[in-house]
C-alpha positions in Angstrom: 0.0 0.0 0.0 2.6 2.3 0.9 3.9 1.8 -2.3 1.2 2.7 -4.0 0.8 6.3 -2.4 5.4 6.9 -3.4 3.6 6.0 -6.8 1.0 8.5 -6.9 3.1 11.3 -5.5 5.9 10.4 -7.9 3.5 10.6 -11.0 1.9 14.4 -9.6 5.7 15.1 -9.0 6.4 14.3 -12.8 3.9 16.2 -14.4 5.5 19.5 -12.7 8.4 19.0 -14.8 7.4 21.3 -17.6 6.4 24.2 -14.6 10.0 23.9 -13.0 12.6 23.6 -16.0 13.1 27.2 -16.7 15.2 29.8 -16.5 14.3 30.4 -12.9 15.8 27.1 -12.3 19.1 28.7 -13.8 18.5 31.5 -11.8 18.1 29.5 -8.6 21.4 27.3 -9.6 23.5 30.7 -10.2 23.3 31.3 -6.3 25.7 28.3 -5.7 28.3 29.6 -8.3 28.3 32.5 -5.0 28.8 29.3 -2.7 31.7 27.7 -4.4 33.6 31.5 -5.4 33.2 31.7 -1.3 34.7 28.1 -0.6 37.5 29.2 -3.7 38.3 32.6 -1.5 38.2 31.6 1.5 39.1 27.5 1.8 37.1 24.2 2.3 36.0 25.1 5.6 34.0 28.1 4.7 31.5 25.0 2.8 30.4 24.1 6.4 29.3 28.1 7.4 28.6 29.9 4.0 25.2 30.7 3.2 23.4 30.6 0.1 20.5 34.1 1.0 19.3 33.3 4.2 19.8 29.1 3.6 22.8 27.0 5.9 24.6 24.9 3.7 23.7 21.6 3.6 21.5 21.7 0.3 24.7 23.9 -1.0 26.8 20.9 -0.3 24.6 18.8 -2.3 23.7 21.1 -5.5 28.0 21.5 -5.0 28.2 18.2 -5.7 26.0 18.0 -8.6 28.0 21.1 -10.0 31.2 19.0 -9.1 30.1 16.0 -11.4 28.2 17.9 -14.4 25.2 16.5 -13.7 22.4 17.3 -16.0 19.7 19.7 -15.5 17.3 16.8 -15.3 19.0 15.5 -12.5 18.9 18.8 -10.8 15.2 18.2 -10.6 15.1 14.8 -9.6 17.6 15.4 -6.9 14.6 17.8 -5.2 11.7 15.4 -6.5 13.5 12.4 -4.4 14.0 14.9 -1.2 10.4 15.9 -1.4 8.8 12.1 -2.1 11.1 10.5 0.6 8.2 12.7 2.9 6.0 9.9 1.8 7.3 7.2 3.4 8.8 9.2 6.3 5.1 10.3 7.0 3.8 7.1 6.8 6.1 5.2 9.1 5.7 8.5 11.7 1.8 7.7 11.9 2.7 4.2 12.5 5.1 4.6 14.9 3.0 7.1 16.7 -0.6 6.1 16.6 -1.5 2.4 18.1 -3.6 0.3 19.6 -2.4 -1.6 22.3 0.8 -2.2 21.2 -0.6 -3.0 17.2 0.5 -1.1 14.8 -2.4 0.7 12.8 -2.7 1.3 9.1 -5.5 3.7 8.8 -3.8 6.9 10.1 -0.3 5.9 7.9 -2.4 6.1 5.2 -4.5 8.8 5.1 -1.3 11.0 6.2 0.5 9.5 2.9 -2.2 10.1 0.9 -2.5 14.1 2.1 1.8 14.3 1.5 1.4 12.7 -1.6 -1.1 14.5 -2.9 -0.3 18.1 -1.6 -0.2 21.1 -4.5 2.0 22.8 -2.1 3.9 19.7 -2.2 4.4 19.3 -5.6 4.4 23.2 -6.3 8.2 23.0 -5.2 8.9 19.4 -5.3 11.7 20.3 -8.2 12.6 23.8 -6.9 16.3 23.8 -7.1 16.9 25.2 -3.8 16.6 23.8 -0.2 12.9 23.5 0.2 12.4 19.6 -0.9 15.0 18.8 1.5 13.8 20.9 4.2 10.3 19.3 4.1 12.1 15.6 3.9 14.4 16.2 6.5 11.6 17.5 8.4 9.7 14.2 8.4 12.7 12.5 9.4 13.1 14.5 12.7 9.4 14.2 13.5 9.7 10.1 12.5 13.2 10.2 15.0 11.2 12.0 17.7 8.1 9.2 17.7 10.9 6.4 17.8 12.3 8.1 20.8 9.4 8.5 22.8 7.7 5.2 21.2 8.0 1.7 22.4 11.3 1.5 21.5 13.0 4.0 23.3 15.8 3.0 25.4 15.5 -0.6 23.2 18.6 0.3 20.4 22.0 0.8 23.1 24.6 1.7 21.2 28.6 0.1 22.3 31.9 1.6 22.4 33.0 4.8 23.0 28.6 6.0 22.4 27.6 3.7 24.6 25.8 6.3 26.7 23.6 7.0 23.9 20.7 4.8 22.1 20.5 4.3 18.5 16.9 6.1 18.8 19.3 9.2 20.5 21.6 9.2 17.9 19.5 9.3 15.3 17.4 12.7 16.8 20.6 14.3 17.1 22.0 13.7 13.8 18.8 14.7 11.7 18.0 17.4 14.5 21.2 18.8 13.4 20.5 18.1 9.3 17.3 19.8 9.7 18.7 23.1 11.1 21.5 23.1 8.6 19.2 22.7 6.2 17.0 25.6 7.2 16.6 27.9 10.2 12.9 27.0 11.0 13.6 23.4 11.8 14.9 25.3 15.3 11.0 25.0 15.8 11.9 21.0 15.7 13.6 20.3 18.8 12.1 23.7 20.9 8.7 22.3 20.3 9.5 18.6 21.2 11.6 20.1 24.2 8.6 22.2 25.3 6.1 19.5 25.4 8.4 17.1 27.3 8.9 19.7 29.8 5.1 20.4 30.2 3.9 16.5 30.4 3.8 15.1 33.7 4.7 11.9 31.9 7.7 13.0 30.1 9.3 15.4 32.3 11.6 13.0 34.2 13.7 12.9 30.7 14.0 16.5 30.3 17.6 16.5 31.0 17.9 13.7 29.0 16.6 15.6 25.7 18.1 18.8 26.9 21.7 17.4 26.7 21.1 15.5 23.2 19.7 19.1 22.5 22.8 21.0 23.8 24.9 18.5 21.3 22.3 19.8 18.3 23.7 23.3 19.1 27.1 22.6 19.1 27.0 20.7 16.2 25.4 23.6 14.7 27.9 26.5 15.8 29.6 27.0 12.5 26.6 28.4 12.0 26.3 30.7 14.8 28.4 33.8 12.6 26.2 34.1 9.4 22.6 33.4 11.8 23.8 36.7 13.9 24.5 38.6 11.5 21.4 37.8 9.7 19.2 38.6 13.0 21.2 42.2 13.6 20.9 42.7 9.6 17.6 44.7 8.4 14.7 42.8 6.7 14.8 43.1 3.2 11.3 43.4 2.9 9.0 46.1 4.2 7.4 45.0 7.4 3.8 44.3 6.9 2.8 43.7 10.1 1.0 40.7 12.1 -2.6 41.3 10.4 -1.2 41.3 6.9 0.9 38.0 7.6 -2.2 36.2 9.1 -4.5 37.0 6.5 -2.1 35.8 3.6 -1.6 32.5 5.8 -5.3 32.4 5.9 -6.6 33.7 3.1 -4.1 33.8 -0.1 -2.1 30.4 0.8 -5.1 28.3 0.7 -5.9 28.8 -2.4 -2.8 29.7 -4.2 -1.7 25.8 -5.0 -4.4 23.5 -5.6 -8.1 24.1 -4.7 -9.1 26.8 -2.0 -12.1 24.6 -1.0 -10.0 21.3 -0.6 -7.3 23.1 1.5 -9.6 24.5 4.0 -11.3 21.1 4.2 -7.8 19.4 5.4 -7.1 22.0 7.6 -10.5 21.6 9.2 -9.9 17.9 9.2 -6.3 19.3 11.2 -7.6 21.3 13.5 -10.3 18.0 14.6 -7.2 15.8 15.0 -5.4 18.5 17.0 -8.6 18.2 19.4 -8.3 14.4 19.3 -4.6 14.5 20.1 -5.2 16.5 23.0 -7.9 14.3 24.5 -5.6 11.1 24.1 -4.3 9.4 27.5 -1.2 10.1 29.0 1.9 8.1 27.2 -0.1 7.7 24.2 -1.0 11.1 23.8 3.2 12.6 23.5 3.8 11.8 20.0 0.8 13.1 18.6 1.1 16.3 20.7 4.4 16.5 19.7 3.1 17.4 16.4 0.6 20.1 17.0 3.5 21.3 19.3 5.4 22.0 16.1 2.8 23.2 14.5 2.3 25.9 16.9 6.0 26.8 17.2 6.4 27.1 13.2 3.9 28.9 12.9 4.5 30.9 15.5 8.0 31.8 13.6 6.7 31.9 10.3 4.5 34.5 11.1 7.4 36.8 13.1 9.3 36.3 10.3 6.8 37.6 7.7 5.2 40.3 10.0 8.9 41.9 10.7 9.9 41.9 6.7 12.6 38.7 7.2 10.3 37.2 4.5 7.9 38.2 2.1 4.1 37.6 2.7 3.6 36.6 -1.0 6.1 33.6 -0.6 5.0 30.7 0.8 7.6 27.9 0.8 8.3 28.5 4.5 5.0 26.8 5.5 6.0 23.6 3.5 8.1 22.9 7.6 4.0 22.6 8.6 2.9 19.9 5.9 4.2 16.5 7.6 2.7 17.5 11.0 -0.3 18.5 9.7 -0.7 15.6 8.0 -0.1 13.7 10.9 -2.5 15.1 12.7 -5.1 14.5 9.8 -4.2 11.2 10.2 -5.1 11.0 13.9 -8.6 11.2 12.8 -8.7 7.5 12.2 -7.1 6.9 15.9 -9.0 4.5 18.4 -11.4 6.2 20.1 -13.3 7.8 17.4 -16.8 6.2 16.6 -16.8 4.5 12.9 -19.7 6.8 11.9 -17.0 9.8 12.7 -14.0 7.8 11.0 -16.1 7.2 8.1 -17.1 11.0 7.4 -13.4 11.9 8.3 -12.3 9.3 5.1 -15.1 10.5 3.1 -13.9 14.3 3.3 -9.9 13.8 3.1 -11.1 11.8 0.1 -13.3 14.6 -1.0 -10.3 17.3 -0.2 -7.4 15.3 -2.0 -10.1 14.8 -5.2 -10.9 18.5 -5.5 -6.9 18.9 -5.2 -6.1 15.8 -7.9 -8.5 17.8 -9.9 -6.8 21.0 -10.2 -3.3 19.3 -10.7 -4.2 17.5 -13.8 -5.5 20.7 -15.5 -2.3 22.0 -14.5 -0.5 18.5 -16.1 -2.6 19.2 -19.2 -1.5 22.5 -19.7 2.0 21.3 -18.7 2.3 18.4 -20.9 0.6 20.2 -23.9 2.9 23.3 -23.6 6.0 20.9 -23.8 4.5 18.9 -26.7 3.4 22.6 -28.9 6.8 24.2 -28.0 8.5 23.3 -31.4 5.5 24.2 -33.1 4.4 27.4 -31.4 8.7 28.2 -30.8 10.1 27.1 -34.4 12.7 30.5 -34.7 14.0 29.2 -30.6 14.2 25.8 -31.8 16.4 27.1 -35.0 18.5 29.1 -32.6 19.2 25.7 -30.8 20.0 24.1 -34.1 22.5 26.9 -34.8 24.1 27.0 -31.4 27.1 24.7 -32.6 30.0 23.8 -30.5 32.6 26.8 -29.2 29.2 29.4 -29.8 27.2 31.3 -27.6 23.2 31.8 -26.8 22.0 34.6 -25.6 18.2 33.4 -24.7 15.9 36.5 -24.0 12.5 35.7 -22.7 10.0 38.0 -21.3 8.1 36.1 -18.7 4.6 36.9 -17.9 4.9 35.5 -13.9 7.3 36.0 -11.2 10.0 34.8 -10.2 8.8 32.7 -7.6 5.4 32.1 -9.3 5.7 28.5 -9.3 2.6 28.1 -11.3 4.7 29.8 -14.0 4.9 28.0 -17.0 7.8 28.9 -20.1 6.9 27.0 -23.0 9.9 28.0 -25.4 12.4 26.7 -23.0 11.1 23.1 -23.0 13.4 23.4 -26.3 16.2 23.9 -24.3 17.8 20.2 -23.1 17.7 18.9 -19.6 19.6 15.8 -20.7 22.7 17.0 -20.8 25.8 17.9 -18.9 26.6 21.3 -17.6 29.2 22.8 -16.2 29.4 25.9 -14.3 32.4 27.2 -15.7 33.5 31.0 -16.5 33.3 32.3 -20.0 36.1 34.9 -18.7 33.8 38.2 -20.1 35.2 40.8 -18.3 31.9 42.2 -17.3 30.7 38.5 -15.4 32.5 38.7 -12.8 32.8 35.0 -10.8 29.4 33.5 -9.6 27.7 36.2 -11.5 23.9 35.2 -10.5 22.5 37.4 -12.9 19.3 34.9 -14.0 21.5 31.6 -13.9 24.6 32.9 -16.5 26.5 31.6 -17.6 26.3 27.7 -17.9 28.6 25.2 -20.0 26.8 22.9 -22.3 27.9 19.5 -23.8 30.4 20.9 -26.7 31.8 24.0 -24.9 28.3 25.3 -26.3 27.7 28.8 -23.5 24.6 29.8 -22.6 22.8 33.2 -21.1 19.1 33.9 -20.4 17.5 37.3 -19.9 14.0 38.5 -18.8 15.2 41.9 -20.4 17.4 43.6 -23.1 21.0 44.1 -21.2 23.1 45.8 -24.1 25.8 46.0 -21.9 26.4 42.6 -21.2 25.0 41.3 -24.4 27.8 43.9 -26.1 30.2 42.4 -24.0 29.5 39.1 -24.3 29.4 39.3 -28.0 33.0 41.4 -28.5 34.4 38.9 -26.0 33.4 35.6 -27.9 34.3 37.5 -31.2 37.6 38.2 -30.0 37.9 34.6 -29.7 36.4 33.6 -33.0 33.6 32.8 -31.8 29.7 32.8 -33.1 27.1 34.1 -30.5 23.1 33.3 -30.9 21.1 36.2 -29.9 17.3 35.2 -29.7 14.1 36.3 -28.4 10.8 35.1 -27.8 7.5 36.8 -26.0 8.6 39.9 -27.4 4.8 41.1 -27.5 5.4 41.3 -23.4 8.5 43.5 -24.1 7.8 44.9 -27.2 10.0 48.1 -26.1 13.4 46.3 -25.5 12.5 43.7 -28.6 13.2 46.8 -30.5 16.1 48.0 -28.7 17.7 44.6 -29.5 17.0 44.9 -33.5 18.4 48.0 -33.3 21.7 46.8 -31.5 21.7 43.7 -33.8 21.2 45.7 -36.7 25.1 47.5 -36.0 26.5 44.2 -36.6 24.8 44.2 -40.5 22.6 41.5 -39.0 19.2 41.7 -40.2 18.0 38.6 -38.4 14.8 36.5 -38.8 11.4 37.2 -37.2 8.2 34.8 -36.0 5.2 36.1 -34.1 6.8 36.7 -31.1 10.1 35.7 -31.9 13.6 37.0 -33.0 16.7 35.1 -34.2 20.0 36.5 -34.7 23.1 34.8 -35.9 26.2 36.6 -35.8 29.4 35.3 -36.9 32.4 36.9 -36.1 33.3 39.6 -38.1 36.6 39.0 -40.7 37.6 43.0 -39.8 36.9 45.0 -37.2 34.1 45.4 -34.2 30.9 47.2 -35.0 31.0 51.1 -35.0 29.6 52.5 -31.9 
């Protein structure tokens, strides 16, 4: 069964490929050109305390190690998809290990937690994101799936020997993934301060508080390379104006339910949330700490997410912070099928998750449709980009201009031309050595190494400053350079700024609806006139 559910998450995952390979997934890998200029500068130490933005290292490390090995930008992708579906099973296991019956393990709560993971739009929304978020929400699980092991039957079961002897497997575990999940992001701190907090407050767990506070003063030092770049960031100002509590709350409330997936299926889960929060605090003593431990976190998350968005430390319109709330509150979904509930309640707490997670599977395959059929029309609709593909031969230079009609963090934003643009093959993030690109240049993911020492740059505007110098720089080295263009009717302005500039090199180019091409080959005398 639990099989089943990795499957159906895996095959929602998939059809967001078309939504997440883009040139904001260039733009997202050009922040770790930053991160390895900073380990080049400064030695191999500064890997374990530079951060990428306001992200710790360890999904650096990782997308470091893809850069390291040329991994394709398909694999980029799949690296996040597999963070964010190993949720799945993390989830699953969680509600199993927390939620029994006498001693039995019980399927019903595994499942319907599975089923709300697998099926989340928020989920999927940034399941491929090339950034930290799939891991966060993985490695997130994983804490919460270490935490119900070590208050579970099994506690004190796993004794480690040797020099670790003091510890439990169960132990070590918490504190290594404890310590993953804070160097993975900053608001897994609501992880152990929330697990900390309710063992301090049950009567029933309080006798190992100084257990979990020393396993938690390990976490901290484990975590002190961190310690320079997280005060600095605290004394730093917000870059974003501070909107206040009011305007944080209502776009938790109002603008995230309905901004991935359907507005009436996300307010029915977190009904159905909210009904298992009562039913884990009603729960007996002992069997109640695992489930509180997830409405703890829920609380504390929150709780930061909100600071952070109300003092400007993140922006209100940006919602992959709340993805750290998604395993717990489907936990506590979960906990609707718990024993104790009447089968008449059970049965209406199925039939609406079901109902929830159908008006959600909806919207995701009208967004797989217009996926899929943008990836399948792109050489059709795109046949002057898929020419400038064709003419980008090895040693030359593309310089890809789109003019997107979403944001950059829109992840519902969907660029049909650059589905012509292969994820299959190797890059390298290498330097062109144009004087004006300076080293880990992250201006919109430029420049990247193809297979064939093929360069390529993508705009959401007309540069002529950098596309000049681009140009007179791969010229100077006998070089062609690909200039194209497509959208231009969202930037018609700067679509004839760049005729005009290609027109100086005696270019006259070729035109589509839409779309510009220019070839130019380097010149036998001379630069252009200026």
């Amino acid at each position: 069964m639990l099989g089943v559910v990795i499957l159906i998450g895996a095959l929602l995952q998939l059809t967001r490929l078309p939504f997440r390979w883009s040139p904001v997934a260039l733009a997202y890998a050009a922040y770790f050109h930053e991160f390895r200029h900073a380990i080049e500068l400064a030695g191999p130490l500064a890997a374990f305390s530079t951060f990428v933005g306001l992200h710790p290292p360890a999904y650096s490390l990782v997308f470091l190690t893809l850069m390291e090995y040329r991994a394709t930008g398909l694999s980029w992708l799949a690296c996040s998809a597999l963070f964010s579906l190993v949720s799945i099973p993390l989830v699953w296991w969680t509600a199993r290990q927390g939620v029994r019956l006498q001693g039995s393990v019980m399927l019903g709560p595994a499942l319907l937690a599975g089923l709300v993971i697998a099926v989340s739009p928020h989920r999927n929304a940034y399941g491929l994101e090339v950034n930290n978020y799939p891991l966060l929400i993985g490695v997130t699980a994983a804490q919460l799936l270490c935490f119900a092991r070590l208050f579970g039957e099994s506690a004190g079961h796993n004794q480690l020997k040797g020099p670790a002897a003091w510890l439990n497997r169960d132990e070590l575990l918490w504190l290594m993934v404890t310590a993953l999940a804070i160097w993975t992001h900053l608001l897994s701190i609501a992880l152990p301060c929330a697990q900390l907090l309710l063992v301090i407050t049950l009567p029933e767990t309080r006798q190992r508080t100084f257990r979990l506070l020393l396993l938690s003063s390990a976490v901290t030092a484990m975590c002190l390379p961190l310690s320079d770049e997280l005060l600095r960031g605290i004394a730093s100002a917000p870059i974003n104006e501070a909107p206040g509590l009011t305007t944080a709350l209502a776009a938790a409330v109002l603008e995230l339910p309905g901004r991935y997936g359907s507005r009436y299926g996300a307010y029915l889960l977190i009904g159905l949330g909210l009904f298992g929060a009562a039913r884990a605090l009603r729960l007996k003593p002992f069997r109640r700490i695992v489930p509180l431990s997830w409405l703890m976190h829920l609380v504390v998350a929150a709780g930061l997410i909100l600071t952070m968005v109300s003092r400007g430390t993140a922006a209100a319109h940006q919602f992959p912070y709340y993805l750290v709330l998604l395993p717990s509150g489907a936990l506590l979904i979960g906990l609707n099928l718990a024993p104790g509930l009447g089968l008449r309640a059970r049965r209406v707490a199925i039939a609406l998750t079901l109902l929830a997670l159908a008006l959600h599977a909806t919207d995701l395959g009208k967004e797989a449709h217009r996926g899929l059929q943008a990836r399948s029309e792109a050489a059709l609709n795109y046949g002057l980009i898929e020419t400038a593909l064709d003419s980008w031969t090895p040693g030359s230079s593309l310089l890809l201009h789109g003019f997107p009609d979403y944001m950059d963090d829109d992840k519902d934003g969907l660029d049909a031309a650059f589905q012509l643009v292969p994820w299959n093959q190797r890059i390298h993030f290498g330097q062109p050595k144009v004087e004006t690109l300076v080293p880990g240049d992250p201006n919109w993911g430029q420049p990247l190494q193809f297979e064939n020492q093929r360069w390529l740059y993508t705009f959401t505007s007309f540069e002529p400053s950098r596309v000049e110098a681009i140009t007179t720089a791969m010229h100077a080295q006998g070089r062609r350079v690909v200039v194209a263009a497509y959208d231009t009717q969202r930037g018609a302005r700067e679509a004839e700024e760049l005729k005009t500039w290609a027109s100086r090199y005696g270019e006259p180019g070729r035109r589509a609806q839409g779309q510009l091409l220019f070839i130019l080959a380097p010149p036998t005398t001379g630069l252009p006139s200026r």
